[in-house]
Structures are given as structure tokens and as C-alpha cells.
N, C-alpha and C positions, 0 to 999 in steps of 0.2 A: 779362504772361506768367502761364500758371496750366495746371495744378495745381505748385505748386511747396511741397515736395519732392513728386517725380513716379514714379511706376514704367515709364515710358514716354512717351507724347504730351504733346505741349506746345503749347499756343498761345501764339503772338507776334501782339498785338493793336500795332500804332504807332500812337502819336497823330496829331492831328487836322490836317490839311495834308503829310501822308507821300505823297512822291511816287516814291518808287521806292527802291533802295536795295541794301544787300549786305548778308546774314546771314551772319558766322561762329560756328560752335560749338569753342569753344577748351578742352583741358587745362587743366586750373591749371597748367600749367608754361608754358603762352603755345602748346603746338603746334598748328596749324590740326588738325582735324578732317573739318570741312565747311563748305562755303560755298556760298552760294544767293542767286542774283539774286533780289528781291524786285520783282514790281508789283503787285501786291495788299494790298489792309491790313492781310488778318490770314493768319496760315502757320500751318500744323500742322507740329510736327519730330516724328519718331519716335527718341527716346534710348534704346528698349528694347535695344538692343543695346550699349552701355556698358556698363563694370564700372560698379555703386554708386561714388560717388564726387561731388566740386565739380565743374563746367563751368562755362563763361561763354559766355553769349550775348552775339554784340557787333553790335550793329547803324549801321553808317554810310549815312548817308542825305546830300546836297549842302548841309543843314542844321546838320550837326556826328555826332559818335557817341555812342552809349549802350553802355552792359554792364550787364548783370544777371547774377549768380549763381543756379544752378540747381544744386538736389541729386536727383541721380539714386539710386534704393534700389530694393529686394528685400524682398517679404515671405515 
């Protein structure tokens, strides 16, 4: 995932044997945001509409899930 901390666009790059999956974009208090069927390897998100703030990317795939934290800012 990059640029991370971000003022908008994100790339979600999955590693190597990703076969499809669900992208959610979570609050730090856990509430869904957005969520996106993945079949592609790599997704662009657009966050520019968030307040500055933590997010979590969480991504489940039939393989198990990942999260990563992502800081959303304003210059």
C-alpha cells in the first residue's frame, strides 16, 4: 500500500498468488466505510474525501486477512 501517509489515492498492491477477495476501508472505531470486491492485483482507493485521520485497510482474501493502517492528511 503506498503513498502512506496519503492526501488522497492509495494503491493496494496483494501479494503473489491473490485470487480475488474483499477490500474494506474501516474507522478506527471498527465502522465499515467501504467495501470492494477485489479481482485484480492491484486497486486504486480514492480517501480524499475523509477527515485527516487513522483508517484501516483490511483485506480478506480465501487465504486468511491482512490490515494495514493508513494516515489520511491535509496540507
Amino acid at each position: 500500500m503506498s503513498p502512506n501517509p496519503t492526501e488522497g489515492r492509495v494503491v493496494v498492491t496483494p501479494g503473489d498468488g491473490f485470487t480475488g477477495g474483499r477490500l474494506e476501508v474501516l474507522s478506527v472505531e471498527g465502522r465499515r466505510l467501504e467495501i470492494h470486491d477485489l479481482t485484480a492485483g492491484t486497486t486504486t482507493l480514492d480517501l480524499g474525501g475523509y477527515a485527516p485521520g487513522v483508517y484501516l485497510l483490511r483485506l480478506t482474501t480465501p487465504l486468511g486477512t491482512a490490515s494495514r493502517k493508513v494516515i489520511v492528511q491535509r496540507h
